[in-house]
Backbone as CSV, one residue per row, in Angstrom:
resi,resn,N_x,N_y,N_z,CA_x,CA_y,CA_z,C_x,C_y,C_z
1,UNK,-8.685,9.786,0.652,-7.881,10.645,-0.201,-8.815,11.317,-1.205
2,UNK,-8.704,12.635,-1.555,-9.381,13.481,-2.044,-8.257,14.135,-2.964
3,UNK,-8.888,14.290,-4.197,-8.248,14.589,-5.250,-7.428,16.062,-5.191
4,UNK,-7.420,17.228,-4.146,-7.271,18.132,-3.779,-5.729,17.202,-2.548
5,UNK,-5.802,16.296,-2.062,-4.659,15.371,-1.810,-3.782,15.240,-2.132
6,UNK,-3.457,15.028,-3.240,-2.835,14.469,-4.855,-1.206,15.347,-4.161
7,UNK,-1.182,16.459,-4.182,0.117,17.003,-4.538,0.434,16.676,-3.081
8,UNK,-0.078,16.546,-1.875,0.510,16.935,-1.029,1.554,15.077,-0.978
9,UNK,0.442,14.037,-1.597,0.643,13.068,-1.481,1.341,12.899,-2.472
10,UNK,1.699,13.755,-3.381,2.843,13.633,-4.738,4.371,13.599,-3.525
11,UNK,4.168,14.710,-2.990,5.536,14.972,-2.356,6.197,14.197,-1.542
12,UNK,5.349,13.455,-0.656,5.471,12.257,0.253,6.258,10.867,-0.429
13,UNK,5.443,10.924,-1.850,6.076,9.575,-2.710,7.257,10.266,-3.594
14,UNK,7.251,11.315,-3.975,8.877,11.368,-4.580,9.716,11.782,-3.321
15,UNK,9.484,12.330,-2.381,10.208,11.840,-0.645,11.195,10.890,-0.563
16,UNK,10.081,10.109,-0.812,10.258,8.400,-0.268,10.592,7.071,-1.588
17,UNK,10.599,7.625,-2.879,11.008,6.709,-3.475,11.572,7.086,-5.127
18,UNK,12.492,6.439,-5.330,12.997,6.910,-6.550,12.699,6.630,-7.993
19,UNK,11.586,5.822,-7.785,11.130,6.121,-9.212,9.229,5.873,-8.534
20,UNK,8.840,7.191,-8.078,7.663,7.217,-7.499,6.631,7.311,-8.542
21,UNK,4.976,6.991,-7.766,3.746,7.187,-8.808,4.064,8.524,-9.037
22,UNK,2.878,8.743,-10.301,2.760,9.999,-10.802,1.304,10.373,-10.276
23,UNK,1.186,11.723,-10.434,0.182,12.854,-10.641,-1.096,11.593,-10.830
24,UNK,-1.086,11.670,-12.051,-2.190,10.730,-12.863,-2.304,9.424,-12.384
25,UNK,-1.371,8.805,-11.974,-1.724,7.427,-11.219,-2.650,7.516,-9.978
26,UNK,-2.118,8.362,-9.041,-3.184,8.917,-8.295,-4.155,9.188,-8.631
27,UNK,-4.517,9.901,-8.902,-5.822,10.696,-9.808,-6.912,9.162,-10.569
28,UNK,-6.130,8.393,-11.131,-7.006,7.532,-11.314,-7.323,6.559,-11.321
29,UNK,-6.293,6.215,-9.471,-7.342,4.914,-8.261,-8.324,6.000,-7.936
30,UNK,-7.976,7.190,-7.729,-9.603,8.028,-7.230,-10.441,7.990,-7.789
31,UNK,-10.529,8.167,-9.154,-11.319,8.196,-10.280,-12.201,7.012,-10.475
32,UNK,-11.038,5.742,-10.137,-11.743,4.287,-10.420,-12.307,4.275,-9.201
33,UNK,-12.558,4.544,-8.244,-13.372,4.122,-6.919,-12.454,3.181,-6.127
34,UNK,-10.989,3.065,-6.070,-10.353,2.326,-5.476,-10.101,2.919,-3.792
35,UNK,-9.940,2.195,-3.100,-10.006,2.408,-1.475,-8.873,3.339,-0.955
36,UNK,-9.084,4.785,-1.161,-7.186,5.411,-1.162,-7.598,6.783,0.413
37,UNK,-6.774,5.899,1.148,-6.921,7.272,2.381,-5.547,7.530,2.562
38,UNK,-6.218,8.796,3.710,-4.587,9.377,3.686,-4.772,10.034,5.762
39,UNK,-3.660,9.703,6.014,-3.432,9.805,7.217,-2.747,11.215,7.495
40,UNK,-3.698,11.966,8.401,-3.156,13.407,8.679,-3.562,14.085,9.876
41,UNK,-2.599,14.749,10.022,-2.719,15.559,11.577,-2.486,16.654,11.444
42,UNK,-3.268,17.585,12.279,-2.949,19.289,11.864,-2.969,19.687,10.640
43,UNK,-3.997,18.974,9.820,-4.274,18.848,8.142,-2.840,19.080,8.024
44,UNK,-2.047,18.027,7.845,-0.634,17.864,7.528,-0.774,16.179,7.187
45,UNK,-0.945,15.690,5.651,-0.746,14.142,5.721,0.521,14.077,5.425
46,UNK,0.607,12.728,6.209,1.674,11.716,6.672,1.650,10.580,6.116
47,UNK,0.768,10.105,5.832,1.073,8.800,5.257,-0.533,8.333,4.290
48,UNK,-0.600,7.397,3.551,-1.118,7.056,2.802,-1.506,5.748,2.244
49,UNK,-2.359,5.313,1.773,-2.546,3.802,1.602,-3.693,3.279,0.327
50,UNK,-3.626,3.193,-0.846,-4.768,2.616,-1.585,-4.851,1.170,-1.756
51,UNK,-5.889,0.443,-1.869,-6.131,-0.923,-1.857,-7.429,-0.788,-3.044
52,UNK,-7.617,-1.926,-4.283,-8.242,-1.737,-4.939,-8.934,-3.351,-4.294
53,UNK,-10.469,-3.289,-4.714,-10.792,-4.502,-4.088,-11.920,-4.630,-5.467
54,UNK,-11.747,-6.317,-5.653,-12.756,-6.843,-6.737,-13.203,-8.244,-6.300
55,UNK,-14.518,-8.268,-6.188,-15.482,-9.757,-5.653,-14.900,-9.841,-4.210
56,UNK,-14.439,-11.133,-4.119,-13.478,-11.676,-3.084,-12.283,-11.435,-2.933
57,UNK,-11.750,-10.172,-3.353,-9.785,-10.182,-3.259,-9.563,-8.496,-3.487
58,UNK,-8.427,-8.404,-2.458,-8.060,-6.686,-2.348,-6.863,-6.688,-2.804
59,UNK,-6.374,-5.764,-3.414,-4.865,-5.766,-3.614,-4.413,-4.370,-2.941
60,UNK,-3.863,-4.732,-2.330,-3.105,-3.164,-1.450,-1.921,-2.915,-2.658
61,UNK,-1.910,-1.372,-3.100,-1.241,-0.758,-4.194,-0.276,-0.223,-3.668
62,UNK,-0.257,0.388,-2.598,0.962,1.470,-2.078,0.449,2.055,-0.997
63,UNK,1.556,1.917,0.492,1.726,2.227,1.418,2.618,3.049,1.749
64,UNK,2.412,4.200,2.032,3.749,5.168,2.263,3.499,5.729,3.300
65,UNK,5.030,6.805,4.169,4.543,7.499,5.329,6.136,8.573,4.992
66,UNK,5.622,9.249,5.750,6.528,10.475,4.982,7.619,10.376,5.687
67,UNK,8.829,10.476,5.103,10.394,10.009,5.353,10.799,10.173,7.168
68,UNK,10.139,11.752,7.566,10.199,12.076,8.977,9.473,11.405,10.058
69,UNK,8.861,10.497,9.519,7.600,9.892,10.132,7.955,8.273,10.398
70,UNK,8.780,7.771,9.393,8.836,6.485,9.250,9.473,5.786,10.652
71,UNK,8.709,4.724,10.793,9.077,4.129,12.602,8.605,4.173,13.745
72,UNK,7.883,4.837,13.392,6.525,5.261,14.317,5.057,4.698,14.059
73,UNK,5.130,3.758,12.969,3.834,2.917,13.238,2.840,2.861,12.321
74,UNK,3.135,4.805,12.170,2.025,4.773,10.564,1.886,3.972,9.572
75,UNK,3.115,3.110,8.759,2.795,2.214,8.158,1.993,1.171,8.435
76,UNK,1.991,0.572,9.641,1.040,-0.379,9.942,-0.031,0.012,10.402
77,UNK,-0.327,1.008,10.906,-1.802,1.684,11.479,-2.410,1.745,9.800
78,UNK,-1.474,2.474,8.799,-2.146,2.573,7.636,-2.497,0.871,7.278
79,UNK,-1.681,-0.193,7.109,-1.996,-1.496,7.112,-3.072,-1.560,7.676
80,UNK,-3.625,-1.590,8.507,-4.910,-2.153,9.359,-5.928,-1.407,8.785
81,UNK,-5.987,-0.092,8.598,-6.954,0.451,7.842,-7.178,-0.201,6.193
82,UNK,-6.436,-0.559,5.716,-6.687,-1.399,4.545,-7.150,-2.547,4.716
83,UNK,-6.796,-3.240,5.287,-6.880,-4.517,6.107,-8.822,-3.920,6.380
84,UNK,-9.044,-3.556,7.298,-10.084,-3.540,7.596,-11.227,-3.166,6.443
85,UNK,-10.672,-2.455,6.096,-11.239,-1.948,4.800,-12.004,-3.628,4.092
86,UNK,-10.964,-4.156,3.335,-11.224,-5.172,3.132,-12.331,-6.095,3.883
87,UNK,-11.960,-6.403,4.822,-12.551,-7.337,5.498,-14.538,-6.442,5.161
88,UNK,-14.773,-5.346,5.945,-15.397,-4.802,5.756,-16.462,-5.577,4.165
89,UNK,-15.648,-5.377,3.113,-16.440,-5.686,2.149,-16.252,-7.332,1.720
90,UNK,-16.097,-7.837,2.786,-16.451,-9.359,3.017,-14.980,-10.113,1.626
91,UNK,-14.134,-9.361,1.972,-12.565,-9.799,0.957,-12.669,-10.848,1.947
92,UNK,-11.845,-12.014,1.002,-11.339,-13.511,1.379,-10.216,-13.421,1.686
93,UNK,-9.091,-12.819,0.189,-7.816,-12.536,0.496,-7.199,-11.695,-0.332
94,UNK,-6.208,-11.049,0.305,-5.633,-9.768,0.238,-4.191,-10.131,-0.390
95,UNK,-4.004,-9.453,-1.216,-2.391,-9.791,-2.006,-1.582,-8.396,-1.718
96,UNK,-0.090,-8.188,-2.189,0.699,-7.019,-2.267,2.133,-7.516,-2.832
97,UNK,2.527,-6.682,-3.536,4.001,-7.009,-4.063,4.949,-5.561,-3.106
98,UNK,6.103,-6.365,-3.028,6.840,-5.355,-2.405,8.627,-5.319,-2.927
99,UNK,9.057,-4.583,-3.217,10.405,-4.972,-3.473,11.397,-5.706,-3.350
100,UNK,12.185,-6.748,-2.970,13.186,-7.806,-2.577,13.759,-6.926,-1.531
101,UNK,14.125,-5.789,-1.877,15.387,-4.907,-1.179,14.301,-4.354,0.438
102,UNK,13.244,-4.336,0.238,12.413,-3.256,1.572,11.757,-4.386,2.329
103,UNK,13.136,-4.446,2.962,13.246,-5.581,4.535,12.449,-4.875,5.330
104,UNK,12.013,-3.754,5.747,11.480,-3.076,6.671,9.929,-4.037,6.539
105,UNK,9.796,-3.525,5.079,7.654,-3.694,4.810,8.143,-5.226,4.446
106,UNK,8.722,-6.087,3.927,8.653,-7.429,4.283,8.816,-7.613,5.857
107,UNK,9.119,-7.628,6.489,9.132,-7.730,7.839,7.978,-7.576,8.647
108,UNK,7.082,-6.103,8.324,5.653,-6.239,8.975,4.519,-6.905,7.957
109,UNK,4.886,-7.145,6.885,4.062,-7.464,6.468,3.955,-9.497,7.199
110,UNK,4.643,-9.874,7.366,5.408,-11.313,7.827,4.636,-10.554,9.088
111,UNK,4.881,-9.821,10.140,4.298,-9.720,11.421,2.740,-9.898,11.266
112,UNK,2.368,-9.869,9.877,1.095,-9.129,10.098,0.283,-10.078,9.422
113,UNK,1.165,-11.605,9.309,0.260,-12.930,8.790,0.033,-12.988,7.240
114,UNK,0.833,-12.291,6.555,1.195,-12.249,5.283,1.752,-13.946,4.426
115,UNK,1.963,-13.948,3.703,2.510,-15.480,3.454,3.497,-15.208,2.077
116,UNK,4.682,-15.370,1.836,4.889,-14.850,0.086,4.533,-15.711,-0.291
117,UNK,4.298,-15.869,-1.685,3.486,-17.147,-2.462,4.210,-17.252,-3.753
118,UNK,4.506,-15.945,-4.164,6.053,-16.283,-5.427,6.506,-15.139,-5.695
119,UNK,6.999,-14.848,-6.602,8.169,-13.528,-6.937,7.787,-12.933,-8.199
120,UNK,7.603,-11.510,-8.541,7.400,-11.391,-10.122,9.172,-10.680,-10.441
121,UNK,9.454,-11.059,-11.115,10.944,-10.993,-11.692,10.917,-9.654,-12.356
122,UNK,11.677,-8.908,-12.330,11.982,-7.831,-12.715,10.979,-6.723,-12.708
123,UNK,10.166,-6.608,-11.683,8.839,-5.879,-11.532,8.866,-4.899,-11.550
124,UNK,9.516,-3.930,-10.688,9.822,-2.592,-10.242,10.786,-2.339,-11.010
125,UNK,11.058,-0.782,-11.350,12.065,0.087,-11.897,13.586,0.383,-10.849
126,UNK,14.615,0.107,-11.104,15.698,0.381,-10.279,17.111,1.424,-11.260
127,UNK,17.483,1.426,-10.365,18.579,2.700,-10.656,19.572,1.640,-11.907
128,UNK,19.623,0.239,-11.479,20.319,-0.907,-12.221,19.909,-1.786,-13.116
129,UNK,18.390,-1.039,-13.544,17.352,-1.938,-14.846,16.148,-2.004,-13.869
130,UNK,15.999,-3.677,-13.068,15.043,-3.677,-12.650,15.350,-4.432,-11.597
131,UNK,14.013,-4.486,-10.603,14.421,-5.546,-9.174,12.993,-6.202,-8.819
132,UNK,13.143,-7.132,-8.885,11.922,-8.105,-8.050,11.246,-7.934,-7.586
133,UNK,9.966,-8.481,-7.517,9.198,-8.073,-6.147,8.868,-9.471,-5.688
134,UNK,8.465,-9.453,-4.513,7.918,-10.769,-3.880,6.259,-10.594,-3.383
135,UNK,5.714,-11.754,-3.935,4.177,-11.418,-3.855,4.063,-11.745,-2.718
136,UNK,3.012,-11.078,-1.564,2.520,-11.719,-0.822,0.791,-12.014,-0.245
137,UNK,0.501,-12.807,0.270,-0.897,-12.571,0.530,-1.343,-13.274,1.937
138,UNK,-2.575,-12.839,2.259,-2.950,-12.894,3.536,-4.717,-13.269,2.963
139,UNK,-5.053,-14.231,4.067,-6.184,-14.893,4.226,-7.103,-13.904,5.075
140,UNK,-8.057,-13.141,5.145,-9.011,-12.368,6.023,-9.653,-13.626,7.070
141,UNK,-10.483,-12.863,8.096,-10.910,-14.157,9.148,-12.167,-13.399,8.840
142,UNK,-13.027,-13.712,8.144,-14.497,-13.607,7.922,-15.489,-14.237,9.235
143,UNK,-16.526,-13.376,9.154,-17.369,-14.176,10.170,-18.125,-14.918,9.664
144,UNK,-18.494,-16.428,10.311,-19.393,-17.160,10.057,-20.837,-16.969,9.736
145,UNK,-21.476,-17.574,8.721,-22.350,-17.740,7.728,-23.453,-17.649,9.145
C-alpha cells in the first residue's frame, strides 16, 4: 500500500464498515513502516490488509475486501499474505481482534488455526455504544534452529 492508495482504500472501508478507519489512520501505519498491502487487478484494489510486527509478535490491524468482492477468497488470500509476511520476519505469534458479531472472519480465522484467548469488552464503536471484540492468536511454524 502506497500512500497515493489511501483514498481508493478510504472507499473500500467506509463500503464495508460503519464506523470505518480514517484518512490519517492509514497514512500513519504507512508512515510507521507497518506491513500494509493492497490487493488489485486492472489497477482496481479490492482488498487490503496491514499487520504491524514488533520482535517476536505481529498484530494483523485490518482486513478488508470490497463489498462486491466478498466470498471469493480475497480475505483469506489477503490472510496468508500477512501470515507470511510474518513468518518471513521470523514472528512467533500473531494476534487480531475481531468483532463478536463478524461470524464470517471468526470462522476463517478458526479455519486458519487461530485460537481466541479472551475478549476486550466494549472495544469497537457500534450504532448501540459499543461491542466486543474477541482476541485471537495463532502460533507461526518457524523453521528449526
Amino acid at each position: 500500500m502506497l500512500f497515493e492508495d489511501v483514498p481508493a482504500v478510504i472507499s473500500i472501508e467506509e463500503s464495508v464498515y460503519k464506523h470505518p478507519w480514517t484518512e490519517g489512520i492509514f497514512c500513519d501505519c504507512i508512515r510507521v513502516g507497518y506491513n500494509c498491502f493492497v490487493y488489485e487487478e486492472s489497477d482496481v484494489i479490492q482488498a487490503y490488509g496491514l499487520i504491524s510486527i514488533a520482535a517476536d509478535e505481529a498484530h494483523i490491524l485490518n482486513i478488508c475486501v470490497a463489498p462486491e468482492l466478498q466470498g471469493k477468497g480475497l480475505g483469506k488470500r489477503m490472510l496468508y499474505k500477512l501470515l507470511d509476511t510474518a513468518e518471513q520476519k521470523a514472528v512467533e505469534s500473531v494476534f487480531l481482534e475481531v468483532r463478536v458479531s463478524n461470524q464470517v472472519a471468526i470462522q476463517l480465522y478458526e479455519q486458519e488455526g487461530f485460537n481466541q484467548i479472551g475478549v476486550r469488552k466494549d472495544y469497537y464503536p457500534a450504532d448501540d455504544g459499543k461491542e466486543d471484540a474477541l482476541v485471537f492468536a495463532r502460533a507461526l511454524n518457524l523453521p528449526d534452529d
